[in-house]
PDB file of N, CA, C and O in Angstrom, chain B, residues numbered from 101:
ATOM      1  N   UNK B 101    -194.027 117.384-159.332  1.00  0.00           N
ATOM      2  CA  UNK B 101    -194.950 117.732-160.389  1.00  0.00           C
ATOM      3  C   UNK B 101    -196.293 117.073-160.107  1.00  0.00           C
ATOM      4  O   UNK B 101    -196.350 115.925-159.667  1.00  0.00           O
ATOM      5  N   UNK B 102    -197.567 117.940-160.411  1.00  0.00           N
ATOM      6  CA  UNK B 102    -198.858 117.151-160.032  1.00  0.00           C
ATOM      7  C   UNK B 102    -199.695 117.430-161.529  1.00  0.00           C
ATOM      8  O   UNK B 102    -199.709 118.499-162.140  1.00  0.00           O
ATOM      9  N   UNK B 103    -200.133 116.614-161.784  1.00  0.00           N
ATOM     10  CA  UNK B 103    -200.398 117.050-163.132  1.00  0.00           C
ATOM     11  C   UNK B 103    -202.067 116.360-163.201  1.00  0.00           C
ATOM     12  O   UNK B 103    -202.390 115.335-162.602  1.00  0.00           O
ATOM     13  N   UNK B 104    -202.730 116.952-163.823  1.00  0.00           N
ATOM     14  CA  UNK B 104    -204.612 116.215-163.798  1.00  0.00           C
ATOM     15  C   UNK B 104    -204.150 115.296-165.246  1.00  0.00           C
ATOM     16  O   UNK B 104    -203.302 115.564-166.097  1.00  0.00           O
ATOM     17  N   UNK B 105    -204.946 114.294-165.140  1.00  0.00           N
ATOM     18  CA  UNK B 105    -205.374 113.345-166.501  1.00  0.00           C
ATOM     19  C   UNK B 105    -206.881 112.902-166.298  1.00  0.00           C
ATOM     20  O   UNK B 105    -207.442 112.642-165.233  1.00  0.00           O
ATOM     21  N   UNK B 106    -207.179 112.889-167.040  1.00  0.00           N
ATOM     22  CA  UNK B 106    -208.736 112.086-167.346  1.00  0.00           C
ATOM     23  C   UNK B 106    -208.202 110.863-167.971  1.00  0.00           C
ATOM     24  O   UNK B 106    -207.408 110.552-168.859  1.00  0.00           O
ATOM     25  N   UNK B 107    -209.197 110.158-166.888  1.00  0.00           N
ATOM     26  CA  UNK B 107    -209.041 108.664-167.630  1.00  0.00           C
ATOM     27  C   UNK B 107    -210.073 108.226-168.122  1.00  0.00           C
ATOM     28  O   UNK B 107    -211.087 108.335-167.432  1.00  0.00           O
ATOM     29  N   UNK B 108    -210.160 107.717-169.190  1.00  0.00           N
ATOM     30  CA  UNK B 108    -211.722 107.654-169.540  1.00  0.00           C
ATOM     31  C   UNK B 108    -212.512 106.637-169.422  1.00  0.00           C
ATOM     32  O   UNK B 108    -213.711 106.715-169.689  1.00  0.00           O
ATOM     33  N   UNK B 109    -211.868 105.438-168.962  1.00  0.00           N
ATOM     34  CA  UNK B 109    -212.531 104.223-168.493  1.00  0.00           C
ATOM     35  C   UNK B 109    -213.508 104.414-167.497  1.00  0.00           C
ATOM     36  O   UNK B 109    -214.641 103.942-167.399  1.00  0.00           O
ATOM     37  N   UNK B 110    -212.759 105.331-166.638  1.00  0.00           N
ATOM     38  CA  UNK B 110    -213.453 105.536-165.675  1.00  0.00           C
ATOM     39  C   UNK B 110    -214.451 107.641-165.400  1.00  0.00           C
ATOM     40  O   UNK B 110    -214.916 108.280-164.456  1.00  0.00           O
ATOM     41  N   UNK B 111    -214.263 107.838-166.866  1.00  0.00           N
ATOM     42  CA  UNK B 111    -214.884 109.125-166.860  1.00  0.00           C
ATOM     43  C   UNK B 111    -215.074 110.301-165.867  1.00  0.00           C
ATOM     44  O   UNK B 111    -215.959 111.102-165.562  1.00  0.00           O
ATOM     45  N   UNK B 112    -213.478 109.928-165.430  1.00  0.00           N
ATOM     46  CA  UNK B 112    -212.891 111.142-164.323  1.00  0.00           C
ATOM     47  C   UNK B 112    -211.604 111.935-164.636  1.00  0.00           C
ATOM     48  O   UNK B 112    -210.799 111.785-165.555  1.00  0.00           O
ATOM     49  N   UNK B 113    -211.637 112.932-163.491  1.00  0.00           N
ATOM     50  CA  UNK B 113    -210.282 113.304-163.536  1.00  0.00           C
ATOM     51  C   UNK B 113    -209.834 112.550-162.542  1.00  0.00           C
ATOM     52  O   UNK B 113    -210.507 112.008-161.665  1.00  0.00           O
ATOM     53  N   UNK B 114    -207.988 112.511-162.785  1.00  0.00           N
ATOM     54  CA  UNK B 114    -207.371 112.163-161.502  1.00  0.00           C
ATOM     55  C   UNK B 114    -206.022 112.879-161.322  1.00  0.00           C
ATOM     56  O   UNK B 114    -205.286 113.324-162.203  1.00  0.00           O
ATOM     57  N   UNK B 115    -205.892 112.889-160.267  1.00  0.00           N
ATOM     58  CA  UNK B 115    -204.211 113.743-160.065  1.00  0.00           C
ATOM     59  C   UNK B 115    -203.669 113.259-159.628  1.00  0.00           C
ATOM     60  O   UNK B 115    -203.903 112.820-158.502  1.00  0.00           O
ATOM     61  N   UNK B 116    -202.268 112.998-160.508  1.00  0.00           N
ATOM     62  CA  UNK B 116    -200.877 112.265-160.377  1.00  0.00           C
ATOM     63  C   UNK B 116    -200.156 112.571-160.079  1.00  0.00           C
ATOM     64  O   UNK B 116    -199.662 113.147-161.049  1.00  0.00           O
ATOM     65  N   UNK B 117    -199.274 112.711-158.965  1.00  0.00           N
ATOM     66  CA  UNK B 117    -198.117 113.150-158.521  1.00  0.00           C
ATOM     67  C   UNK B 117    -196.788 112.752-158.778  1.00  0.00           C
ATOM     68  O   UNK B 117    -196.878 111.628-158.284  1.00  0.00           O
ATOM     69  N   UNK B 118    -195.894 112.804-159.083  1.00  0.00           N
ATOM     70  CA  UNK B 118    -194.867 112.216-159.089  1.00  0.00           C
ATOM     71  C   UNK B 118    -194.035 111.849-157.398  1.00  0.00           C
ATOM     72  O   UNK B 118    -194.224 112.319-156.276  1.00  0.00           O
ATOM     73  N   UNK B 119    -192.936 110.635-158.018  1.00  0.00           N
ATOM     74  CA  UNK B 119    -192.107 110.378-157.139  1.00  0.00           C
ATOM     75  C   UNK B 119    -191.322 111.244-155.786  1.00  0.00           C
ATOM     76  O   UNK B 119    -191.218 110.937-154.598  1.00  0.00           O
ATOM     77  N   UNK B 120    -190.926 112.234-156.425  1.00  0.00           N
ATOM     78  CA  UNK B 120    -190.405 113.346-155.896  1.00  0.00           C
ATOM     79  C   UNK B 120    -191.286 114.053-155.112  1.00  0.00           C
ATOM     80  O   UNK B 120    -190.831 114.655-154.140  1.00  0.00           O
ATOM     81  N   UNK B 121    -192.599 114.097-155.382  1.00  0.00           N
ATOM     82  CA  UNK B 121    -193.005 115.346-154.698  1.00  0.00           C
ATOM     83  C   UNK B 121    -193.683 114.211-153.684  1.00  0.00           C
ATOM     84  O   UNK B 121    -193.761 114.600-152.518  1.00  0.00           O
ATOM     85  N   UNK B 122    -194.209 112.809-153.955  1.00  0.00           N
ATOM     86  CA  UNK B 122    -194.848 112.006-152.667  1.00  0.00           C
ATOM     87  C   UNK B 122    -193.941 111.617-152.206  1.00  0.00           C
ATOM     88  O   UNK B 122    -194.126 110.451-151.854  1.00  0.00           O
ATOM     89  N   UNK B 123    -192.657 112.082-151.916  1.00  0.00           N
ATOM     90  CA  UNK B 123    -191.152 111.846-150.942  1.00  0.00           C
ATOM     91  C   UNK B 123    -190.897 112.758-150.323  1.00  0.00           C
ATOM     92  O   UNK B 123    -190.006 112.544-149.501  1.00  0.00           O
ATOM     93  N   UNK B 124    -191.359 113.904-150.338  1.00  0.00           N
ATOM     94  CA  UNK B 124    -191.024 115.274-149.527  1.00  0.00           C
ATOM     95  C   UNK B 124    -192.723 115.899-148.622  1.00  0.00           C
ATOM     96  O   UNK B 124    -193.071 116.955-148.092  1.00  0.00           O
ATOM     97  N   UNK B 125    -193.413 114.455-148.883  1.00  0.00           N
ATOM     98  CA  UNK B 125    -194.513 114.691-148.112  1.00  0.00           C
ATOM     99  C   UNK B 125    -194.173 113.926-146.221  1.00  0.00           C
ATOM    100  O   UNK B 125    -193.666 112.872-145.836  1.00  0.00           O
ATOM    101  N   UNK B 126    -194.817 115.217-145.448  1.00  0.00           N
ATOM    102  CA  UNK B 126    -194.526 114.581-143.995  1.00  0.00           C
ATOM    103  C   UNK B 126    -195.610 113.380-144.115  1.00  0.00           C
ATOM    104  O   UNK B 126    -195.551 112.804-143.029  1.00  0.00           O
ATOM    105  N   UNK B 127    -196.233 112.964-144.645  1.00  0.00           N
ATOM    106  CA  UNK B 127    -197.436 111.699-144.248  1.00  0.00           C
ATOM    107  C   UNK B 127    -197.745 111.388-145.927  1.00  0.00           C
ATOM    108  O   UNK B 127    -197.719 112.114-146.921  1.00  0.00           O
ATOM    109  N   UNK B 128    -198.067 109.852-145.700  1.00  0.00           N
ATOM    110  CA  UNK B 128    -198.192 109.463-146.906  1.00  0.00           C
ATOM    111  C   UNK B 128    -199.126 108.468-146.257  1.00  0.00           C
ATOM    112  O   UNK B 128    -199.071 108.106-145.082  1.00  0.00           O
ATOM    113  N   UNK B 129    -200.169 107.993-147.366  1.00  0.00           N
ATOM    114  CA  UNK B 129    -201.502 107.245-146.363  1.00  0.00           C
ATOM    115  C   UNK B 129    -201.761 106.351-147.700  1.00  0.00           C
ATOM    116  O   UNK B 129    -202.039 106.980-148.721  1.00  0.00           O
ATOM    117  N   UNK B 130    -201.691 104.940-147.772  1.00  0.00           N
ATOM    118  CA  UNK B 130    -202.169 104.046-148.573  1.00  0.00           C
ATOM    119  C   UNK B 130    -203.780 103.427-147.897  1.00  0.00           C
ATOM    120  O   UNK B 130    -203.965 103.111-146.722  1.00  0.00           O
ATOM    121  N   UNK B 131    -204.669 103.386-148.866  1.00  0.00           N
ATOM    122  CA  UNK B 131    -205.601 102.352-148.150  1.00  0.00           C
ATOM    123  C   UNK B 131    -206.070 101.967-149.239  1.00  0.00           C
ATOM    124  O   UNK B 131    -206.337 102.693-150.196  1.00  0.00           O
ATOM    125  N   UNK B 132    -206.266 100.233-149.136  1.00  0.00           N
ATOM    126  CA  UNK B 132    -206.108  99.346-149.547  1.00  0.00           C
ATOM    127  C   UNK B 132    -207.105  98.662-149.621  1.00  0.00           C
ATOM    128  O   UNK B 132    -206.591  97.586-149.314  1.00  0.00           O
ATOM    129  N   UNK B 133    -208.544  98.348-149.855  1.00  0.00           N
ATOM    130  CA  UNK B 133    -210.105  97.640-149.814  1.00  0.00           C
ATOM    131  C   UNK B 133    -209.965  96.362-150.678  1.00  0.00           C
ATOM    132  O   UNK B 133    -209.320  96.502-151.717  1.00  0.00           O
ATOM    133  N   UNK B 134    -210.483  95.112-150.399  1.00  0.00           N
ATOM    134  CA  UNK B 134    -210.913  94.300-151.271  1.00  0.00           C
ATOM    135  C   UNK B 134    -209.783  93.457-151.963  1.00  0.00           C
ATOM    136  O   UNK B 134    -208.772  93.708-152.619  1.00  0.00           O
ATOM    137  N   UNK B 135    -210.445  92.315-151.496  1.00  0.00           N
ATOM    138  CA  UNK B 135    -209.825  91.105-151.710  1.00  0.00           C
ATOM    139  C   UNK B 135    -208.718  90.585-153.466  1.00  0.00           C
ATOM    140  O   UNK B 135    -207.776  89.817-153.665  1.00  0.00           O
ATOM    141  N   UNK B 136    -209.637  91.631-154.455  1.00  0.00           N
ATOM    142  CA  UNK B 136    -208.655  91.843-155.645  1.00  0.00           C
ATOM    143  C   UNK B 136    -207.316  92.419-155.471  1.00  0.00           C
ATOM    144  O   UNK B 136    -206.425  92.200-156.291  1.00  0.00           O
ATOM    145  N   UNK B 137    -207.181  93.006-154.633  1.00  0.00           N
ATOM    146  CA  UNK B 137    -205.570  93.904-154.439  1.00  0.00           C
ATOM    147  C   UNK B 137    -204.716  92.767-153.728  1.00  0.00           C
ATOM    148  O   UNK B 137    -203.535  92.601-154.032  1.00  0.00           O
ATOM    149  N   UNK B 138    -205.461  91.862-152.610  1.00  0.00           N
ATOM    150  CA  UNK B 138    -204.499  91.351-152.122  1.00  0.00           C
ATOM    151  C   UNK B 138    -203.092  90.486-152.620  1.00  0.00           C
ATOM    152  O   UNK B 138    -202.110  90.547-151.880  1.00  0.00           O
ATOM    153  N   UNK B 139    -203.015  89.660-153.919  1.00  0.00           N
ATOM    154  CA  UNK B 139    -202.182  89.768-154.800  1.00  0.00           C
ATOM    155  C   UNK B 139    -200.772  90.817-154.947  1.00  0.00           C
ATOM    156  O   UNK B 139    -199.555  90.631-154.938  1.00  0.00           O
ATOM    157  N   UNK B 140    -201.769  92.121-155.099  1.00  0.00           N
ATOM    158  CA  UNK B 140    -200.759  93.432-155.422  1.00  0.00           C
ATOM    159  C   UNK B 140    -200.168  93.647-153.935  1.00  0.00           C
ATOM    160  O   UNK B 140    -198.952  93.836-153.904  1.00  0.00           O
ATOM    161  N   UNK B 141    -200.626  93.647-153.103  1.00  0.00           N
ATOM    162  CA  UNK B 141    -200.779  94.096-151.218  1.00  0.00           C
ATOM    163  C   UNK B 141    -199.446  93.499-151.342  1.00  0.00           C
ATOM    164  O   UNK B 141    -198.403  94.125-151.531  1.00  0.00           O
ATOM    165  N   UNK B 142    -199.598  92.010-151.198  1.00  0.00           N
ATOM    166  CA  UNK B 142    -198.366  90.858-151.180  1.00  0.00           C
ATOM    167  C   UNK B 142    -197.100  91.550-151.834  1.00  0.00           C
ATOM    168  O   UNK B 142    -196.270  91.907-150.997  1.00  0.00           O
ATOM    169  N   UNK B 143    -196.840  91.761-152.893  1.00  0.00           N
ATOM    170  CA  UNK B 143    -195.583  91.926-153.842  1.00  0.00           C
ATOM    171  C   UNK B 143    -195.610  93.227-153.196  1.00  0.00           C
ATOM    172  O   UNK B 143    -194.410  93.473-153.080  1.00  0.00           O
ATOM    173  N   UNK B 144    -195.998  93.826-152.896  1.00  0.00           N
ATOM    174  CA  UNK B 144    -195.401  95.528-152.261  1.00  0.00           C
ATOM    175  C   UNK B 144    -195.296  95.461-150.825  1.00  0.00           C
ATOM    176  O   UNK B 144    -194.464  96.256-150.386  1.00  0.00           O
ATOM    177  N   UNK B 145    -195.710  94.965-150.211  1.00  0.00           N
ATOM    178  CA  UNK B 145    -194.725  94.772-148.636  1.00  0.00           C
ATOM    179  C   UNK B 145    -193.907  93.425-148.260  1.00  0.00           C
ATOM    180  O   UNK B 145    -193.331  93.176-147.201  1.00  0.00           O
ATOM    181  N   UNK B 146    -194.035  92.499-149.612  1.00  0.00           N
ATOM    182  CA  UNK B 146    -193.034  91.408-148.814  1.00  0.00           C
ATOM    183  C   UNK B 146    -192.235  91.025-149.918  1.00  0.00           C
ATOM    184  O   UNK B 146    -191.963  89.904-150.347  1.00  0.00           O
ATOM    185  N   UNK B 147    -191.875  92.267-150.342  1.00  0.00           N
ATOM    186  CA  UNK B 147    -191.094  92.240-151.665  1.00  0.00           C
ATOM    187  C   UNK B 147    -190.033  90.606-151.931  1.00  0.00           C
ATOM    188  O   UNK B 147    -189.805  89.761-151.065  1.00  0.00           O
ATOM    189  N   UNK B 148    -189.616  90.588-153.205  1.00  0.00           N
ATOM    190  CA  UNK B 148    -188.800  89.648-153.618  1.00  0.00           C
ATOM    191  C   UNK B 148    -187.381  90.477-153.587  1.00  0.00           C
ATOM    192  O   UNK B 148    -187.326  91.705-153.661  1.00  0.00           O
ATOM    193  N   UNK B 149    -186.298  89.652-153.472  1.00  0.00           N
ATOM    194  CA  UNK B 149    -184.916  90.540-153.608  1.00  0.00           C
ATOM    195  C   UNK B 149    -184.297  90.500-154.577  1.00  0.00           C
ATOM    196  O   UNK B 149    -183.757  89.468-154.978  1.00  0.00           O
ATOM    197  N   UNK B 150    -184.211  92.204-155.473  1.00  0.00           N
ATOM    198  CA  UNK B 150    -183.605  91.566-157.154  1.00  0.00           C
ATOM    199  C   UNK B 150    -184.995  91.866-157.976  1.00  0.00           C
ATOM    200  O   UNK B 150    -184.755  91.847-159.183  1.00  0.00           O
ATOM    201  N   UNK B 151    -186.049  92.073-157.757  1.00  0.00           N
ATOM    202  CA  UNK B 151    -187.273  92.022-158.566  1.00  0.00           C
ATOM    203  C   UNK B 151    -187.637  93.419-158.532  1.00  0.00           C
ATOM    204  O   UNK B 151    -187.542  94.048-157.478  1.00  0.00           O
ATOM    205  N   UNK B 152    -188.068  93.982-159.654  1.00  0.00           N
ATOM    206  CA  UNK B 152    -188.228  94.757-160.610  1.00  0.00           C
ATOM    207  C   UNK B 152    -189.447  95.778-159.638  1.00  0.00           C
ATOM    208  O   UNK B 152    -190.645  95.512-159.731  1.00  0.00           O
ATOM    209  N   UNK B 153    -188.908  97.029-158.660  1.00  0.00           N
ATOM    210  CA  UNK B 153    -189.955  97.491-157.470  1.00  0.00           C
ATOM    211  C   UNK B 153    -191.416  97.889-158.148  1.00  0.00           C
ATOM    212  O   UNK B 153    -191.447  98.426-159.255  1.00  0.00           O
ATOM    213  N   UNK B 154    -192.318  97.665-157.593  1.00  0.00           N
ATOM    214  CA  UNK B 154    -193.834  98.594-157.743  1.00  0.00           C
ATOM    215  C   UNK B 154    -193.894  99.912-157.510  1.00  0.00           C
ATOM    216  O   UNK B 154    -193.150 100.192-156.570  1.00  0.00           O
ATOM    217  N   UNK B 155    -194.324 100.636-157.852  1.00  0.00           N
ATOM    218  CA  UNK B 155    -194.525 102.082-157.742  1.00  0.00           C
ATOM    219  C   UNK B 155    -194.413 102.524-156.282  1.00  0.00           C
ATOM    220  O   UNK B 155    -193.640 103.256-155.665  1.00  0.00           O
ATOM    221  N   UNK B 156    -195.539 101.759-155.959  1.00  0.00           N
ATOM    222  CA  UNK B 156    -195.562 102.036-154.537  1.00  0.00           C
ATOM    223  C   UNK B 156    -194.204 101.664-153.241  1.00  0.00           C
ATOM    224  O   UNK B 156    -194.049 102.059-152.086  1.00  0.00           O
ATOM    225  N   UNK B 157    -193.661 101.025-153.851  1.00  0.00           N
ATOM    226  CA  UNK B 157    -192.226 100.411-152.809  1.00  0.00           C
ATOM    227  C   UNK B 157    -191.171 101.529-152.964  1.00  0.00           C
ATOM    228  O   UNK B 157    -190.208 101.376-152.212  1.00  0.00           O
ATOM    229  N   UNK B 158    -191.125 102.602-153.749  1.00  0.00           N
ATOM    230  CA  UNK B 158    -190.320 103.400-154.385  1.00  0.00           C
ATOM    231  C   UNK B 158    -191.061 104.770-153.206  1.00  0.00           C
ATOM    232  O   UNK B 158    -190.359 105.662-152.729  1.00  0.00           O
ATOM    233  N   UNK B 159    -192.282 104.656-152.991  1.00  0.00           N
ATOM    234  CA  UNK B 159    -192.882 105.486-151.880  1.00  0.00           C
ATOM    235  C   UNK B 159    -192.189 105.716-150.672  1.00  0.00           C
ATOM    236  O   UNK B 159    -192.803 105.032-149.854  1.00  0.00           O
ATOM    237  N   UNK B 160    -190.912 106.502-149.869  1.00  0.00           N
ATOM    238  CA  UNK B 160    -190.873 106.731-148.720  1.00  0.00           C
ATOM    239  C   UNK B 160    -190.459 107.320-148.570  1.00  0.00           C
ATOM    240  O   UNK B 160    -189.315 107.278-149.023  1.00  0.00           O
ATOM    241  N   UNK B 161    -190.834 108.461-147.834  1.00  0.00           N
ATOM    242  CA  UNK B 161    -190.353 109.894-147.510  1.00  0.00           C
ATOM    243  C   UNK B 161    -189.542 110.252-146.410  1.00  0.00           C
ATOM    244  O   UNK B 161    -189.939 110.566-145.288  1.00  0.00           O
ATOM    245  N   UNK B 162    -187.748 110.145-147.028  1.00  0.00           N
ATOM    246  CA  UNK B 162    -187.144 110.376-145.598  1.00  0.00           C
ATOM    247  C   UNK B 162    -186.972 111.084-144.403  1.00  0.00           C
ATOM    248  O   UNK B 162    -186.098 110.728-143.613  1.00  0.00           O
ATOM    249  N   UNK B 163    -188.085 112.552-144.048  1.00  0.00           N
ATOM    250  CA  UNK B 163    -188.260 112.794-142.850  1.00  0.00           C
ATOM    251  C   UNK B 163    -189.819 112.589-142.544  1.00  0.00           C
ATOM    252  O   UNK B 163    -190.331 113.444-141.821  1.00  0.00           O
ATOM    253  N   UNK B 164    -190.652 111.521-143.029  1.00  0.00           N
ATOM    254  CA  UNK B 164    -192.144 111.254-143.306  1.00  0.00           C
ATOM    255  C   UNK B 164    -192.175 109.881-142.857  1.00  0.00           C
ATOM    256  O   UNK B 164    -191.222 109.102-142.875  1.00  0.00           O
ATOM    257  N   UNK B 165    -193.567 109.607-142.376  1.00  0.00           N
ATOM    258  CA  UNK B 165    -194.445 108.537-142.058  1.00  0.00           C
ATOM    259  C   UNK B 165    -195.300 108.103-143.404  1.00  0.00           C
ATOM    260  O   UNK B 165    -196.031 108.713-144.185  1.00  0.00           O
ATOM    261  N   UNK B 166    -194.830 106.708-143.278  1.00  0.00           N
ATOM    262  CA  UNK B 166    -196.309 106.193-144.386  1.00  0.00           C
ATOM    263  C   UNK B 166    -197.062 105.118-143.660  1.00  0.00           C
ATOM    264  O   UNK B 166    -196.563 104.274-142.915  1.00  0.00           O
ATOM    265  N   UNK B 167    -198.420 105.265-143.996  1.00  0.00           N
ATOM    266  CA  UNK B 167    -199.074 104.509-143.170  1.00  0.00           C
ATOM    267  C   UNK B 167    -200.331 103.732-143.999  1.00  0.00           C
ATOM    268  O   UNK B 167    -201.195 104.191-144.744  1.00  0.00           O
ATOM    269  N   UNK B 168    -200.081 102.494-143.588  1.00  0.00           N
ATOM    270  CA  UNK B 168    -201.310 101.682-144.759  1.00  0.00           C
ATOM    271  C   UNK B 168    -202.354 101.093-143.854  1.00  0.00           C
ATOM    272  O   UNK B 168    -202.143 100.365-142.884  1.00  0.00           O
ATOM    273  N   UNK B 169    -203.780 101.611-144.419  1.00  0.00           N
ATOM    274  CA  UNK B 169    -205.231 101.097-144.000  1.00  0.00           C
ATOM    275  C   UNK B 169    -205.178  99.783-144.710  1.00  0.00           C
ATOM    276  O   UNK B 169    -204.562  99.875-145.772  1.00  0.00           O
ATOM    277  N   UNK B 170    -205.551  98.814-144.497  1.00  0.00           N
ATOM    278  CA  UNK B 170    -205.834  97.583-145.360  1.00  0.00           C
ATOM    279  C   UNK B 170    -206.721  96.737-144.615  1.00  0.00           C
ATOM    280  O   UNK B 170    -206.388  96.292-143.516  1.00  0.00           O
ATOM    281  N   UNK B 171    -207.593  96.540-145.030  1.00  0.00           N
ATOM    282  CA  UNK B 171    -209.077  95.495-144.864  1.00  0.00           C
ATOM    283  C   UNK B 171    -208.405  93.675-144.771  1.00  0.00           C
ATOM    284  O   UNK B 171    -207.329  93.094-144.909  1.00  0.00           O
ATOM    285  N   UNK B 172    -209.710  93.378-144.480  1.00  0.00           N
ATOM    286  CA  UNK B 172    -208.892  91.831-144.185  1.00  0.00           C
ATOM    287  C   UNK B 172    -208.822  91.076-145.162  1.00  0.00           C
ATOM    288  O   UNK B 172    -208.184  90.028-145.061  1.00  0.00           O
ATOM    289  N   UNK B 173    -209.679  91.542-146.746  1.00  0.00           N
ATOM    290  CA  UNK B 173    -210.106  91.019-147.759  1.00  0.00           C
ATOM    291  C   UNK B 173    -208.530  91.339-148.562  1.00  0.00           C
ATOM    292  O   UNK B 173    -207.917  90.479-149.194  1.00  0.00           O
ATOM    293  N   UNK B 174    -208.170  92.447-148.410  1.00  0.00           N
ATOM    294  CA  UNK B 174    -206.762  93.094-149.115  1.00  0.00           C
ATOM    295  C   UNK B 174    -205.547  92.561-148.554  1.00  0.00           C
ATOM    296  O   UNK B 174    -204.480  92.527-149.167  1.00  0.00           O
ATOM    297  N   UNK B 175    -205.721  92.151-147.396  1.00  0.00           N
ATOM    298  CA  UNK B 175    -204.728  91.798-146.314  1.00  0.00           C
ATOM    299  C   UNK B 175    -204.719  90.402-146.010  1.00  0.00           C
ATOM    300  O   UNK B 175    -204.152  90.003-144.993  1.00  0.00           O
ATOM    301  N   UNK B 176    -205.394  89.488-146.934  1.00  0.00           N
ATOM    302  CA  UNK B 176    -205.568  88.334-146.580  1.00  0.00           C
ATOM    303  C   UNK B 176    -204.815  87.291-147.125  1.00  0.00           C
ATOM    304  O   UNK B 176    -205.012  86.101-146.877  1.00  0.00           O
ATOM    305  N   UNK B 177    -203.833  87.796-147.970  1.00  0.00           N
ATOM    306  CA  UNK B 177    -202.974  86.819-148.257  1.00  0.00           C
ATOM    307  C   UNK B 177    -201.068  87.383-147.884  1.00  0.00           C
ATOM    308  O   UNK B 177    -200.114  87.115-148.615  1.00  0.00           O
ATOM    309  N   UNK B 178    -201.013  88.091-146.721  1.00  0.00           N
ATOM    310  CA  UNK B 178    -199.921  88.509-145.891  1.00  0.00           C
ATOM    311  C   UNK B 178    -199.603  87.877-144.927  1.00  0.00           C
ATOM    312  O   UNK B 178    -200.446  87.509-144.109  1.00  0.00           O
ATOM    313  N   UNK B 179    -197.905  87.521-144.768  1.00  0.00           N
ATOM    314  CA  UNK B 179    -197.824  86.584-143.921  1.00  0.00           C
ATOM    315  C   UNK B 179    -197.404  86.975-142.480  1.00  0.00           C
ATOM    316  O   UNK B 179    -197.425  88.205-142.486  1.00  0.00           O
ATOM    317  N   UNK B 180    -197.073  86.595-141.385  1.00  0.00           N
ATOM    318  CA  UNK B 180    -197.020  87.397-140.768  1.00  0.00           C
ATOM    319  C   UNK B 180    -197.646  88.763-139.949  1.00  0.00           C
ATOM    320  O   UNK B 180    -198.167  89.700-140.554  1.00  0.00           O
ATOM    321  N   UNK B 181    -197.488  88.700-138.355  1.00  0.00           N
ATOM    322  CA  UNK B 181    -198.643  89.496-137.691  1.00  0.00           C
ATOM    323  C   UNK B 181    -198.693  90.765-137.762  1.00  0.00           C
ATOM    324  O   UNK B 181    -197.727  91.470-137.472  1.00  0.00           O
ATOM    325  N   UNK B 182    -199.949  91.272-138.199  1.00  0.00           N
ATOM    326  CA  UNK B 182    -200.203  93.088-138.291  1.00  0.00           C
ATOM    327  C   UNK B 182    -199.821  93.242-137.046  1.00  0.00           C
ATOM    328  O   UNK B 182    -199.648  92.580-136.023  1.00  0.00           O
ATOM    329  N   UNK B 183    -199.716  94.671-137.572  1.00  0.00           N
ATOM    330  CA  UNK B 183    -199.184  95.988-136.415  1.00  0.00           C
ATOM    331  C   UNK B 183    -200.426  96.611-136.475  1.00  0.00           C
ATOM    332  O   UNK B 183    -201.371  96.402-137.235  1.00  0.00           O
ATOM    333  N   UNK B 184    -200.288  97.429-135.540  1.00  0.00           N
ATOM    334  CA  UNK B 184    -201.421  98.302-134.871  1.00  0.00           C
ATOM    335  C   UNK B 184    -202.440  97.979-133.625  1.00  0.00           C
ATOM    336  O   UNK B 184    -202.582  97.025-132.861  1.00  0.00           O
ATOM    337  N   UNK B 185    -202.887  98.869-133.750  1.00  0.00           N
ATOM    338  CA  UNK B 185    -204.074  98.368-132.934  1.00  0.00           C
ATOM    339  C   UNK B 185    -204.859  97.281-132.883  1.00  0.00           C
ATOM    340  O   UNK B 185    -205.123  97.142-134.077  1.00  0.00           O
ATOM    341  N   UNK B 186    -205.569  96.171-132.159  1.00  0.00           N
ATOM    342  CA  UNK B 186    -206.746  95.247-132.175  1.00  0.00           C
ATOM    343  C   UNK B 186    -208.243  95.500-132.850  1.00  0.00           C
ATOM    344  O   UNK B 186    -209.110  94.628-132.773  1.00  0.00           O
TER     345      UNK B 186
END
């Protein structure tokens, strides 16, 4: 299901997808800017075991790739060495 909402804080539309339909996508692409997320960054890739998942950890599409952009400001409190490229 994809459904539009206006949010009005921010005096847009936005489109929400559900669970189901961002699981039957071949590619799924997070990107991640700025040093406020890094907090959130943390609890969604180095999860706790037993703790209550984020939206986003519930994200993975079993014949699909997900792939996360993340800045060094977003990424700066992760432990352990990135992947990818230099």
């Amino acid at each position: 299901l994809a459904v539009a909402v206006f949010v009005e804080r921010l005096g847009a539309r936005r489109l929400t997808l559900t669970l189901p339909v961002l699981n039957e996508a071949a590619a799924i692409l997070f990107l991640v800017a700025g040093g406020d997320k890094a907090e959130t960054l943390r609890a969604v890739l180095e999860a706790v075991p037993d703790a209550e998942p984020l939206p986003a950890q519930l994200v993975g599409p079993p014949a699909g790739m997900v792939t996360w952009l993340v800045d060094a400001a977003a990424a700066s409190l992760l432990g352990g060495e990135a992947g990818g490229a230099p």
